[in-house]
VMD Tcl script that builds the backbone (N, CA, C; Angstrom):
set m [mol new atoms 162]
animate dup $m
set s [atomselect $m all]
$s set {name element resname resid chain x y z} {
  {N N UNK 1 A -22.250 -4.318 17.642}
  {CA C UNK 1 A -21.051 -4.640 16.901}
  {C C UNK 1 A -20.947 -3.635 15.743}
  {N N UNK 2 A -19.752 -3.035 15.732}
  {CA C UNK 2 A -19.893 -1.765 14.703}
  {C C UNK 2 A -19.577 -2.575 13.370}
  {N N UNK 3 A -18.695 -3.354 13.317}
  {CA C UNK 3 A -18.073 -3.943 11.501}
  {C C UNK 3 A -18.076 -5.465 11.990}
  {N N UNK 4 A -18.649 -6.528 10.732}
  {CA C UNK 4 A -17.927 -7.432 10.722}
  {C C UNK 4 A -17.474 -7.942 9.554}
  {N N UNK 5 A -16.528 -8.660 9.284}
  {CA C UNK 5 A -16.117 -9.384 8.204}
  {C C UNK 5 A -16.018 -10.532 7.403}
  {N N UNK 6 A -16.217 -10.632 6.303}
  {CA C UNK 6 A -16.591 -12.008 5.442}
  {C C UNK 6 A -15.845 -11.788 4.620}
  {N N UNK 7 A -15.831 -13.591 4.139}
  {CA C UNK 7 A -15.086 -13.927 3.213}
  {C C UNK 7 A -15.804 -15.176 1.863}
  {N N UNK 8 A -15.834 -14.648 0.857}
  {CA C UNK 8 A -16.266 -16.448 -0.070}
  {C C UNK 8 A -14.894 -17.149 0.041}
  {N N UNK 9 A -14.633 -18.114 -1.058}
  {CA C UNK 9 A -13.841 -18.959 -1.359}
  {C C UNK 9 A -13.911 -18.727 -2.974}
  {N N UNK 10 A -12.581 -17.898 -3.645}
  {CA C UNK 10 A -12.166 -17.581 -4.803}
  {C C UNK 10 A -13.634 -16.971 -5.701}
  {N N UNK 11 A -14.024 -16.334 -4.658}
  {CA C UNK 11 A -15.055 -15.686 -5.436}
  {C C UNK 11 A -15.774 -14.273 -4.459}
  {N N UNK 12 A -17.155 -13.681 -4.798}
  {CA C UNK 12 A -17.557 -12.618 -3.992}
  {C C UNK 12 A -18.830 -12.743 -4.430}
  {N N UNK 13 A -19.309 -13.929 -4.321}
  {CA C UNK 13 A -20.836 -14.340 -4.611}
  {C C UNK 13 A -21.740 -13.835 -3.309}
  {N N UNK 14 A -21.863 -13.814 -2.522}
  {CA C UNK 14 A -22.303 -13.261 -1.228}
  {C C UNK 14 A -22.445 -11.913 -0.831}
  {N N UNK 15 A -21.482 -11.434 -1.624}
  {CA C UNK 15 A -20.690 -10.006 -1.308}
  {C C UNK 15 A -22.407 -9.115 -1.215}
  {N N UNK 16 A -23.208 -9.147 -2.190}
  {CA C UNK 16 A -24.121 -8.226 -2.268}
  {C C UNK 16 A -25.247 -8.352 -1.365}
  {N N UNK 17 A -25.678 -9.757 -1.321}
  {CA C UNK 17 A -26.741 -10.458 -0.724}
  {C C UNK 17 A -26.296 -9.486 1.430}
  {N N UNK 18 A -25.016 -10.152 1.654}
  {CA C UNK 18 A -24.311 -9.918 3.027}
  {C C UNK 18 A -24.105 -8.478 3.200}
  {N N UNK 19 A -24.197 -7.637 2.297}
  {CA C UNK 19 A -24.015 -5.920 2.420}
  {C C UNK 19 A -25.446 -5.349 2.616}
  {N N UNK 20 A -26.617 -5.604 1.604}
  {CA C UNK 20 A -28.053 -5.378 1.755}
  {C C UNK 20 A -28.446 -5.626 3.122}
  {N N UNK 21 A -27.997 -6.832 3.719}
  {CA C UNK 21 A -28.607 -7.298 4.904}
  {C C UNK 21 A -27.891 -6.413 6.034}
  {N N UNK 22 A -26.920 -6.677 5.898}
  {CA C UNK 22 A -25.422 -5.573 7.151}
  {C C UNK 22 A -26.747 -3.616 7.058}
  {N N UNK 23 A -26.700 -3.545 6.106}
  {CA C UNK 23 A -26.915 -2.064 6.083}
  {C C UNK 23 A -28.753 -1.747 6.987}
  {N N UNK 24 A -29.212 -2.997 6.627}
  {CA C UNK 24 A -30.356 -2.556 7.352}
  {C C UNK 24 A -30.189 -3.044 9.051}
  {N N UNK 25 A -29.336 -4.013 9.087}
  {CA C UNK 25 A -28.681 -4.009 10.588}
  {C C UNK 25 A -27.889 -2.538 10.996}
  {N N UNK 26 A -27.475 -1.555 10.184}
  {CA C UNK 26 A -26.331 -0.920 10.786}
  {C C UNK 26 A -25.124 -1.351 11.315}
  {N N UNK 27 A -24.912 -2.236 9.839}
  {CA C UNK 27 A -23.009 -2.916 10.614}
  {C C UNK 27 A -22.655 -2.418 9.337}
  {N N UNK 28 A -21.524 -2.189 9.713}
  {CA C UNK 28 A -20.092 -1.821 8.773}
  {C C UNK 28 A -19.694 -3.295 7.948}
  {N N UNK 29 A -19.967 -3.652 6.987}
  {CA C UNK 29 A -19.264 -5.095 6.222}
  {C C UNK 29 A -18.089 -4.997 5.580}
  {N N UNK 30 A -17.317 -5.756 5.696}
  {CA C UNK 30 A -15.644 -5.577 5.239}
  {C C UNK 30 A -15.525 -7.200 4.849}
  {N N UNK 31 A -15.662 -6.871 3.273}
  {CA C UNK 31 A -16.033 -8.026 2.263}
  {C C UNK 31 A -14.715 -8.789 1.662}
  {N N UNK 32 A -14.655 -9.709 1.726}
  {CA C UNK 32 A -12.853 -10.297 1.310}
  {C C UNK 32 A -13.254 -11.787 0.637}
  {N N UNK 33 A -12.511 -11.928 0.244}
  {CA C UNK 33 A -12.121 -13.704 -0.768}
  {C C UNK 33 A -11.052 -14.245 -0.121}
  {N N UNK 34 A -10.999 -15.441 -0.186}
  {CA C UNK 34 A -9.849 -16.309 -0.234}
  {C C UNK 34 A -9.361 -17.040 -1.401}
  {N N UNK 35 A -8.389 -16.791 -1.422}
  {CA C UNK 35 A -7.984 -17.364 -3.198}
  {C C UNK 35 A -6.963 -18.266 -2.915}
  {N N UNK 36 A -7.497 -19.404 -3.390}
  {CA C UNK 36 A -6.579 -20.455 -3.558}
  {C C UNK 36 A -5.483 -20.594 -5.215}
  {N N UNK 37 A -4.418 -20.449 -4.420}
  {CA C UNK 37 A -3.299 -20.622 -5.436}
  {C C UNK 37 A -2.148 -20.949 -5.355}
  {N N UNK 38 A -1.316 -21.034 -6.535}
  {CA C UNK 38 A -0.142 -21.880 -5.975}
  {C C UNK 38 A 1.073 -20.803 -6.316}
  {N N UNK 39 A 2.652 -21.205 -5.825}
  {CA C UNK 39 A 3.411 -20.246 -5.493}
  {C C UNK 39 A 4.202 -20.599 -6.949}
  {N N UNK 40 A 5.217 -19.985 -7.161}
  {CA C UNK 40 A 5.938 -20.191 -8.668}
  {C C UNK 40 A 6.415 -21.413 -8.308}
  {N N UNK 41 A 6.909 -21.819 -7.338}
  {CA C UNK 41 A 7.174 -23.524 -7.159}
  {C C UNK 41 A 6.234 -24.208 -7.267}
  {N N UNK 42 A 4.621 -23.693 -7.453}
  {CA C UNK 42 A 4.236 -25.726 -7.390}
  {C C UNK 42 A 3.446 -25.690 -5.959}
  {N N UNK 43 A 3.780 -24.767 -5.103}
  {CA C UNK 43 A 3.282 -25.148 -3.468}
  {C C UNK 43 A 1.765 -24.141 -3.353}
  {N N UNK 44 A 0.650 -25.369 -3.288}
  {CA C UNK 44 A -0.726 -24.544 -2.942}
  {C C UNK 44 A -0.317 -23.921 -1.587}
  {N N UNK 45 A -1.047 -22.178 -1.583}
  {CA C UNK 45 A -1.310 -21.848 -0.737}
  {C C UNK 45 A -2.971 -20.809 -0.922}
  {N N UNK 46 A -3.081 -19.766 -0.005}
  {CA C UNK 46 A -4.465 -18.901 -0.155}
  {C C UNK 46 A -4.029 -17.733 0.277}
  {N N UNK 47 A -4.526 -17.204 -0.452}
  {CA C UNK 47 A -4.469 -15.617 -0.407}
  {C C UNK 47 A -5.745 -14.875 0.174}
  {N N UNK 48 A -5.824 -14.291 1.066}
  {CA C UNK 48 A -6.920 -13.257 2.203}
  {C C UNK 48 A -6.794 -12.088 1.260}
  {N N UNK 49 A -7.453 -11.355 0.590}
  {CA C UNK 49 A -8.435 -10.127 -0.022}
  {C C UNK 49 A -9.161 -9.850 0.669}
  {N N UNK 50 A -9.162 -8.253 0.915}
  {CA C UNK 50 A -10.063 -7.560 1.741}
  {C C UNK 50 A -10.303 -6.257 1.111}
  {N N UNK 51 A -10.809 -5.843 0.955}
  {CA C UNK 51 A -12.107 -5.021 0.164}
  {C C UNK 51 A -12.015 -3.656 1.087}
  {N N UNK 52 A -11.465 -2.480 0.523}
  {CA C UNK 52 A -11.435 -1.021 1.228}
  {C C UNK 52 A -11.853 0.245 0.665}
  {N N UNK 53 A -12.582 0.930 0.707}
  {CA C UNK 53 A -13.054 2.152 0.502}
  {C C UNK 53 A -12.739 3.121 0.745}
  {N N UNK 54 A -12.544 4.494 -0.016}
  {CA C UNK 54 A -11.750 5.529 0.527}
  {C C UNK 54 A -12.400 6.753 0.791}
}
mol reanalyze $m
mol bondsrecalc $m
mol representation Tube
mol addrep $m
């Protein structure tokens, strides 16, 4: 498996722990959050963040 991808919940607590481990596997990690929030009305929704390098 060349990349896989993760996500926390309104945070990137994992982020380092899940990259150390990926790199001595030889996987590509593509690190993201989900953010819970609400819209200018009032209506919860979540937002997907994904993490890119150039």
């Amino acid at each position: 498996m060349p990349a896989v991808g993760i996500t926390d919940h309104n945070n990137l607590f994992s982020a380092f722990k899940a990259y150390k481990a990926s790199q001595k596997q030889g996987i590509k990690l593509i690190i993201g959050s989900i953010i819970s929030t609400n819209t200018d009305k009032g209506i919860p929704c979540k937002l997907i963040l994904l993490c890119e390098n150039q």
